[in-house]
C-alpha positions as a LaTeX table, in Angstrom:
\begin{tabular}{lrrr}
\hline
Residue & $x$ (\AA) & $y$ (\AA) & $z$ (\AA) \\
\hline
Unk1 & 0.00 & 0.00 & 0.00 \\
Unk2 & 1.47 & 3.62 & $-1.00$ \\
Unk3 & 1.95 & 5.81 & 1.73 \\
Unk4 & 0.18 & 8.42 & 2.56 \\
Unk5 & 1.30 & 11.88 & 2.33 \\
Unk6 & 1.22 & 13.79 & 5.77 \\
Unk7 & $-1.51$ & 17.03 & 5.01 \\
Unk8 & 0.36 & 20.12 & 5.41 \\
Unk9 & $-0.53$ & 23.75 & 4.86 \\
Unk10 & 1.16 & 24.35 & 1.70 \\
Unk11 & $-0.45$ & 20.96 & $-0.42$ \\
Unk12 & $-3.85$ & 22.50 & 1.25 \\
Unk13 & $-3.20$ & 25.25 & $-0.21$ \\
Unk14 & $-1.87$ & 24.30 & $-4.14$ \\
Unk15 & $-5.48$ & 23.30 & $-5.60$ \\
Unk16 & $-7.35$ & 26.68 & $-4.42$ \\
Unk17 & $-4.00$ & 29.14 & $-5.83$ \\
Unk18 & $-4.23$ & 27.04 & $-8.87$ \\
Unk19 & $-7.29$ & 28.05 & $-10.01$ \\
Unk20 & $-8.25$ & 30.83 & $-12.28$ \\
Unk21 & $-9.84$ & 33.19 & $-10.50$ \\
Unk22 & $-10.37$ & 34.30 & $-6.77$ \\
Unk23 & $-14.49$ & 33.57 & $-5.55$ \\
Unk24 & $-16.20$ & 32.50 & $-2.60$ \\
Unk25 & $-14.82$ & 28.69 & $-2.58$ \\
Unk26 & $-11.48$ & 30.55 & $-2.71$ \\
Unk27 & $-12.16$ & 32.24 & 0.77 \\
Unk28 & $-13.72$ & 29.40 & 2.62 \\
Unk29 & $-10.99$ & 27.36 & 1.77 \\
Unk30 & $-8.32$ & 29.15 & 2.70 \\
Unk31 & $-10.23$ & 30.05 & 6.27 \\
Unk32 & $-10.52$ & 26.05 & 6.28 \\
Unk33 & $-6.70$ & 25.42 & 5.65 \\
Unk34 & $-5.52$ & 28.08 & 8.01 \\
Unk35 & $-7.51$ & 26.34 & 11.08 \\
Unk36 & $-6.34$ & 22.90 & 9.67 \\
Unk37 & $-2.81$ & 24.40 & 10.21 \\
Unk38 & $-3.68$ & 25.83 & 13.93 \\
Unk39 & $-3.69$ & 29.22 & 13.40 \\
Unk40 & $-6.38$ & 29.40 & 15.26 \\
Unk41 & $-9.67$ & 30.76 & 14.88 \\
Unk42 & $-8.46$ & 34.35 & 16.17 \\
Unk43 & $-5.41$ & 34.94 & 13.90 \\
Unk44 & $-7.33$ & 33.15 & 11.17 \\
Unk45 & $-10.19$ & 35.19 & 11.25 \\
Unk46 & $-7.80$ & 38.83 & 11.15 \\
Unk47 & $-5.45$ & 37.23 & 8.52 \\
Unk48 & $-8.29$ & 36.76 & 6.19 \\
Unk49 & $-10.22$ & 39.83 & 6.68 \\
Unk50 & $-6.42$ & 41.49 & 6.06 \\
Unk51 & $-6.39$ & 39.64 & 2.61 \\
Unk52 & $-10.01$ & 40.66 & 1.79 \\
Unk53 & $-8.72$ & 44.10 & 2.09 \\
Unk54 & $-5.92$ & 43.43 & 0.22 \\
Unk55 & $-7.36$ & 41.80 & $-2.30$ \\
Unk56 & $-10.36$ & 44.48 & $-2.88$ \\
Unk57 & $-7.36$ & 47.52 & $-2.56$ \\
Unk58 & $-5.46$ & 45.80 & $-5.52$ \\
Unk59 & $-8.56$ & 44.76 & $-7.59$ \\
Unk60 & $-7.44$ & 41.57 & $-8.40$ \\
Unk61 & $-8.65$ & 38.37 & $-8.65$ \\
Unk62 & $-5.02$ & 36.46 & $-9.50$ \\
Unk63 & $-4.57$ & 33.61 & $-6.58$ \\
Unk64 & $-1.21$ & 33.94 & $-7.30$ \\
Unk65 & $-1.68$ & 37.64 & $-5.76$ \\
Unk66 & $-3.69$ & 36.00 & $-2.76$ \\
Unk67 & $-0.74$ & 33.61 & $-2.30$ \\
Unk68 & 2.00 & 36.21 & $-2.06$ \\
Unk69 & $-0.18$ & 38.31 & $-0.12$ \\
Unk70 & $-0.68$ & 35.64 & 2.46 \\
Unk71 & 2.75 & 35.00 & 2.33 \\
Unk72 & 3.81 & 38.44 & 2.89 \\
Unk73 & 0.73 & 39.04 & 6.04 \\
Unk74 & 1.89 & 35.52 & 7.58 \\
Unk75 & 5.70 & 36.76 & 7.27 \\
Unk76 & 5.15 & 40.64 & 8.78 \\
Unk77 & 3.15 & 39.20 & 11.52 \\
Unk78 & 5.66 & 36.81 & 12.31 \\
Unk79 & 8.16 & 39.94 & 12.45 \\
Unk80 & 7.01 & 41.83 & 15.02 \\
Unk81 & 8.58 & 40.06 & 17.55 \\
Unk82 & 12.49 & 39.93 & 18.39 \\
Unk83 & 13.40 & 36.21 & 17.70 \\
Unk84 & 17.25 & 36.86 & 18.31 \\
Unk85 & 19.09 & 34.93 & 21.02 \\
Unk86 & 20.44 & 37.05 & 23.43 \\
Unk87 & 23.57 & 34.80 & 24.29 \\
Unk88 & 26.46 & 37.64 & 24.39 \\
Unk89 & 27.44 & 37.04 & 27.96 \\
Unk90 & 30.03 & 34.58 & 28.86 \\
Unk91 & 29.18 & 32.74 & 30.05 \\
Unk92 & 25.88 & 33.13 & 29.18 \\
Unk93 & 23.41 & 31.35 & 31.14 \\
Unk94 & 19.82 & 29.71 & 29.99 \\
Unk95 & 17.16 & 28.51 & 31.70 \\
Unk96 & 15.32 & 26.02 & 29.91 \\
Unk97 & 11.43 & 25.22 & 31.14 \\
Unk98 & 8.51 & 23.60 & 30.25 \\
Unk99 & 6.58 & 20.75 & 31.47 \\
Unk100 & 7.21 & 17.49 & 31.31 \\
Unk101 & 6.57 & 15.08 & 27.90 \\
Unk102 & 7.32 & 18.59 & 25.64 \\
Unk103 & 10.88 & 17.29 & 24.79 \\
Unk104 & 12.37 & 19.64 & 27.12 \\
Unk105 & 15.60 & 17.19 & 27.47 \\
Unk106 & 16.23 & 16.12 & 23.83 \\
Unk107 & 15.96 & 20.32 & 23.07 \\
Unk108 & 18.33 & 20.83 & 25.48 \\
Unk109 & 20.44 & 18.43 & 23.71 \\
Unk110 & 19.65 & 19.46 & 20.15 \\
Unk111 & 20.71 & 23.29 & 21.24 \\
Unk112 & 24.09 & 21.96 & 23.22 \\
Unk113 & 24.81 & 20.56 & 19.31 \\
Unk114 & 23.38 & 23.71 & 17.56 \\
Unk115 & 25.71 & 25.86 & 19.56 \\
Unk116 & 28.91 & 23.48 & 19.36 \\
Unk117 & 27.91 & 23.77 & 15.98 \\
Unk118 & 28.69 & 27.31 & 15.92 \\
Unk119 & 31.56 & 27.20 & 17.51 \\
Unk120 & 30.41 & 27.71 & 20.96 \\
Unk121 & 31.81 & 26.16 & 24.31 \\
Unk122 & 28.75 & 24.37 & 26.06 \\
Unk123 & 27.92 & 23.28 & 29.77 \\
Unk124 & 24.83 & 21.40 & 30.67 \\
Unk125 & 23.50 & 21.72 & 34.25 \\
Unk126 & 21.21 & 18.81 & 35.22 \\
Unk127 & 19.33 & 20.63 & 37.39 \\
Unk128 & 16.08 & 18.88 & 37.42 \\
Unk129 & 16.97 & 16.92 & 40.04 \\
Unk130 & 13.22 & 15.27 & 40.87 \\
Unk131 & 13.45 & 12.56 & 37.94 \\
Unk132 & 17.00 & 10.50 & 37.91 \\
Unk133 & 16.07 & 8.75 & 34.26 \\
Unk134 & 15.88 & 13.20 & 33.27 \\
Unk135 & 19.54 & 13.09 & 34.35 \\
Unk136 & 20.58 & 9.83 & 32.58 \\
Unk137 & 18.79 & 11.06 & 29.36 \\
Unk138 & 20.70 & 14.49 & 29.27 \\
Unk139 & 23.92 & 13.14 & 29.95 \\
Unk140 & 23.33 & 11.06 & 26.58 \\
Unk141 & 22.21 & 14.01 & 24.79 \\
Unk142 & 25.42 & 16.11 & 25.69 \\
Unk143 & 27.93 & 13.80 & 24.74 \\
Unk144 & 25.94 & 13.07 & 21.74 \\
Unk145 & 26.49 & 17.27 & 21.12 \\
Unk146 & 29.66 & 17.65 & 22.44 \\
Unk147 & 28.62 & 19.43 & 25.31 \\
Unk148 & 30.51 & 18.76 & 29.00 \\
Unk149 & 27.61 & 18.12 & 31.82 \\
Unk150 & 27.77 & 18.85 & 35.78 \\
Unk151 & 25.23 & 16.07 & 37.40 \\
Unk152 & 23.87 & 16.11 & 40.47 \\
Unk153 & 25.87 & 15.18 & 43.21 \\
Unk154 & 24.27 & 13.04 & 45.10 \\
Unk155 & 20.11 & 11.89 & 44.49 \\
Unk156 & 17.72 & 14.46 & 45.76 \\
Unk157 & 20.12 & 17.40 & 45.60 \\
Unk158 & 18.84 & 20.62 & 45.96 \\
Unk159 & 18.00 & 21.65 & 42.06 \\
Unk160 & 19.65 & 25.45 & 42.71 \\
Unk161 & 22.66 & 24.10 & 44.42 \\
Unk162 & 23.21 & 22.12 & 40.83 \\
Unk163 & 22.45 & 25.39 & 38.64 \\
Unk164 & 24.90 & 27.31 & 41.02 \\
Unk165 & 27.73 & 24.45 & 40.42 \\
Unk166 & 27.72 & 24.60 & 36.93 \\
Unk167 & 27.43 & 27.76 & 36.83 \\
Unk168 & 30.43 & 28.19 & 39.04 \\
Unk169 & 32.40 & 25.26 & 36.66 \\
Unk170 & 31.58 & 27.66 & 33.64 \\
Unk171 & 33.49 & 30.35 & 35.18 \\
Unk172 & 36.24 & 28.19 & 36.03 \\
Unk173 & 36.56 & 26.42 & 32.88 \\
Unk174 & 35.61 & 29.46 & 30.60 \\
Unk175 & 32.43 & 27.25 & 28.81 \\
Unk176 & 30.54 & 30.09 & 27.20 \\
Unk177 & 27.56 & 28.97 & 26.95 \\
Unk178 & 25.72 & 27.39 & 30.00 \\
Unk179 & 22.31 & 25.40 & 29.51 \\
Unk180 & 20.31 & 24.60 & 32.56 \\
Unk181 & 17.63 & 21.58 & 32.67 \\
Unk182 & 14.83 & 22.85 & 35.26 \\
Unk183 & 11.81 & 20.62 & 36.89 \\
Unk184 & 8.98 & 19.84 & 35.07 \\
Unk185 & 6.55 & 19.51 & 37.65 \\
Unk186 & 6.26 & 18.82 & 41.36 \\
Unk187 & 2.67 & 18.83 & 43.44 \\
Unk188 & 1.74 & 21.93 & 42.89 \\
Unk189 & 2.50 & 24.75 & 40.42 \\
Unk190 & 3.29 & 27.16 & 43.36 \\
Unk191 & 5.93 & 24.39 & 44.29 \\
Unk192 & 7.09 & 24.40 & 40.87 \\
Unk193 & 7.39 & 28.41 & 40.48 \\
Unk194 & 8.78 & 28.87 & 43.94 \\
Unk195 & 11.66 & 26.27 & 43.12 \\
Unk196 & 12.24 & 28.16 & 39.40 \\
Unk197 & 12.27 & 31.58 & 41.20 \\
Unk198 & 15.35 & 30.00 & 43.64 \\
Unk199 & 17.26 & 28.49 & 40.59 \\
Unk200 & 17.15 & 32.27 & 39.07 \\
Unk201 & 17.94 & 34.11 & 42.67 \\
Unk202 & 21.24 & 31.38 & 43.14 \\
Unk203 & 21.97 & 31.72 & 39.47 \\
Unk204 & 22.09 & 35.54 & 39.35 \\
Unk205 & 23.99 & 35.65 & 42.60 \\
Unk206 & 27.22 & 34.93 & 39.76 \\
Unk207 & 25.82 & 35.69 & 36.77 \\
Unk208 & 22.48 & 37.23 & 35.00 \\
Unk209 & 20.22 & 34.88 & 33.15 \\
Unk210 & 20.82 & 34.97 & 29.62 \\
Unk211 & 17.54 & 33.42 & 28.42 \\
Unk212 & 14.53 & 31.62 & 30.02 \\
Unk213 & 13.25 & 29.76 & 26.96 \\
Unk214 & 10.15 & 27.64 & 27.60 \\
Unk215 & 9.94 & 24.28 & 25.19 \\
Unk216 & 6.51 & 24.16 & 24.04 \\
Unk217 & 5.32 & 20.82 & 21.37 \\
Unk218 & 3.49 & 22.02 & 18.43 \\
Unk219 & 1.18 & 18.71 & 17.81 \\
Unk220 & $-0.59$ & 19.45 & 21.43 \\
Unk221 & $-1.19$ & 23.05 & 20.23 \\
Unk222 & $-3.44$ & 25.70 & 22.12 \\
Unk223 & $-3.96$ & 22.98 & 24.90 \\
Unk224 & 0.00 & 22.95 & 25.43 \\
Unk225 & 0.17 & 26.90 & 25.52 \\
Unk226 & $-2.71$ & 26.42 & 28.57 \\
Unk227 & $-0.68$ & 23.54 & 30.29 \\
Unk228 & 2.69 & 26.16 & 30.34 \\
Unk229 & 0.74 & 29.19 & 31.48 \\
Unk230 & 1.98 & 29.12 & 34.82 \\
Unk231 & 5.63 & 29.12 & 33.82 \\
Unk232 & 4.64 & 32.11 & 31.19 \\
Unk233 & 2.92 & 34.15 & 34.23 \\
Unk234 & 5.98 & 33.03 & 36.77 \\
Unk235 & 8.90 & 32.11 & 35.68 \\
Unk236 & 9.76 & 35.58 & 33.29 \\
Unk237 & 9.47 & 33.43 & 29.86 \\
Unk238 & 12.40 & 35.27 & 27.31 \\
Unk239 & 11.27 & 32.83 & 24.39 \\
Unk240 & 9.65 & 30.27 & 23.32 \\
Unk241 & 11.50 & 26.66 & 21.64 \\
Unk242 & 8.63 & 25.39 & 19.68 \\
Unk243 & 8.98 & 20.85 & 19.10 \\
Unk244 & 7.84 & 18.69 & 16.98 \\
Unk245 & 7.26 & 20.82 & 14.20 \\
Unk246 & 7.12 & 18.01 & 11.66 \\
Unk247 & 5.83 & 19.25 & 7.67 \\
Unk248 & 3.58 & 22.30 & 8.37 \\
Unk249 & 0.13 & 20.37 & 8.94 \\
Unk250 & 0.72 & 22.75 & 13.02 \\
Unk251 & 2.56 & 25.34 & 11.32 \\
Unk252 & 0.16 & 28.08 & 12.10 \\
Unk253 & 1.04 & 27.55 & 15.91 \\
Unk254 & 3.92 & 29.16 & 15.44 \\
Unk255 & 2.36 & 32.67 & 14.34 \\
Unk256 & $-1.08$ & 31.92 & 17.02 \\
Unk257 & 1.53 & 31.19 & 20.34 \\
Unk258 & 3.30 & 34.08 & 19.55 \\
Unk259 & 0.63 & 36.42 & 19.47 \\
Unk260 & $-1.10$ & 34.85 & 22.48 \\
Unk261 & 1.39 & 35.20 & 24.65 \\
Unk262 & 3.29 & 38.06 & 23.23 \\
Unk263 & 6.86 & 35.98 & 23.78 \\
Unk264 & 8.93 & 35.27 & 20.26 \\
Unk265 & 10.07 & 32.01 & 18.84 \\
Unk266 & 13.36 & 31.92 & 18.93 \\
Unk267 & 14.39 & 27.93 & 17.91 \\
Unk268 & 12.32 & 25.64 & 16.30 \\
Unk269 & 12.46 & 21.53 & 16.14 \\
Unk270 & 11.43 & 19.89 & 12.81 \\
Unk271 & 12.32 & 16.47 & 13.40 \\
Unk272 & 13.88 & 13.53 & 15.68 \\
Unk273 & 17.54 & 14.01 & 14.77 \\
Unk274 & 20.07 & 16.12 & 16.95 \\
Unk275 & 20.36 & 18.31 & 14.14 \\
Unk276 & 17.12 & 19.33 & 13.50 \\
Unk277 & 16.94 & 22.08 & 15.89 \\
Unk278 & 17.21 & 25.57 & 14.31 \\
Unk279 & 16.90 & 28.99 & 14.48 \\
Unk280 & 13.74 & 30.48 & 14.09 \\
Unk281 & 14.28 & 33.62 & 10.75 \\
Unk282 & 10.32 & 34.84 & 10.09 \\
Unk283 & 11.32 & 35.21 & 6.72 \\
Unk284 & 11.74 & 31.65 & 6.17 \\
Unk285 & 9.20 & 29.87 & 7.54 \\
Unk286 & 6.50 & 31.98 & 6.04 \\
Unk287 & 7.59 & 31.04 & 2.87 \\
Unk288 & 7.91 & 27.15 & 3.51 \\
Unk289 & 4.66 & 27.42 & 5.15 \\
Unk290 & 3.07 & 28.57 & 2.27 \\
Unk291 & 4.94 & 27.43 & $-0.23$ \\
\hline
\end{tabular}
């Protein structure tokens, strides 16, 4: 049996911008393939009154017109936010959150290779402390990248007291980039915040935070945006590491999280492989998005 191509946004799209003119199948089909694509029905709804306008100001009824356009409205919205790292410290020291199942631990290995990749020096801090197999799993992912890792020193130890030590072996070693695993979840969210906030206070008792970059996975969509709203409200979210990405068939998430929770993309993961973490460049993704 032949296999079945995944949907994605861009072969939704193909059949309506190949047809001759622009009409009312055109519109209802493009509102259909943006919420197919989890833009959501907020940012779908303004992103196709924008091209009505568009459309109506130019006079034309081209869909190659419509498909630039909505490549051009899907790439300037993108654009308003800032999706550079802000890594120019040294060492300069991230905080990576998110809860548990996102792929928090494979990201934090598939950014330890992106930035040996670059040329960057790179310490892991195994600072979520509460799961052993978390620790065992990172310190595969960091060799696999190149990256050196401080563990924790005994089970149970405090999750700050980690984050301070590697911090402190950073220093000492002159790593440059330093890339802390953080908890997941505990009881309660309070629990969970409060022991975030005391990772930052030890942390920034050597050096500022860098980055706190929350790991979000793209195929639970809105519902995964609601499950990390505490750590957006708490733990002072710099950017967002969206998973998962795989084809465009979620592609829109990227463009509805950012405008939800007004906190830019700055990496995003488009496969299994430690390589397939990147940097997120508007420019670029609109256009594989819509092709």
């Amino acid at each position: 049996m032949a296999e079945r191509t995944p949907w994605s946004l861009s072969g939704a799209l193909r059949g309506m911008f190949a047809r001759k003119t622009i009409d009312d199948d055109t519109w209802e089909e493009l509102e259909d393939a943006l919420i197919g694509a989890d833009f959501g029905p907020d940012t779908t709804e303004a992103i196709v009154e924008h091209l009505r306008e568009q459309v109506a100001k130019y006079r034309t009824t081209d869909p190659a017109d419509l498909k630039r356009m909505l490549r051009e409205t899907v790439e300037e919205r993108l654009a308003q936010y800032d999706t550079t790292l802000t890594l120019s410290n040294r060492p300069a020291v991230v905080l990576v959150v998110g809860v548990n199942g996102v792929g928090k631990t494979t990201t934090i290995g598939k950014f330890a290779r992106f930035l040996v990749g670059h040329g960057r020096s790179v310490l892991v801090g195994a600072a979520d402390t509460f799961r052993a197999a978390a620790v065992e799993q990172l310190a595969t992912w960091s060799e696999r990248a190149g990256a050196q890792i401080v563990r924790p020193q005994h089970e149970g130890q405090d999750p700050a007291s980690v984050a301070y030590q590697t911090v402190e072996r950073a220093r000492a070693t002159g790593a440059e980039i330093v890339l802390i695993d953080t908890a997941g979840r505990l009881q309660t969210k309070a629990g969970l915040m409060d022991e975030l906030s005391k990772v930052r206070r030890v942390v920034e008792k050597l050096e500022p935070i860098a980055e706190v970059l929350l790991v979000l996975d793209a195929t639970t969509g809105q519902n995964g945006v609601s499950q990390a709203q505490a750590f957006i409200e708490h733990a002072g979210v710099t950017g967002l590491v969206i998973t998962k990405l795989d084809g465009s068939a979620k592609g829109g998430f990227v463009l509805a999280v950012q405008e939800k929770t007004g906190i830019p993309i700055k990496l995003i993961g488009q496969g299994e492989g430690i390589g397939d973490l990147t940097g997120f460049t508007p420019h670029v993704y609109a256009q594989k998005l819509v092709g």
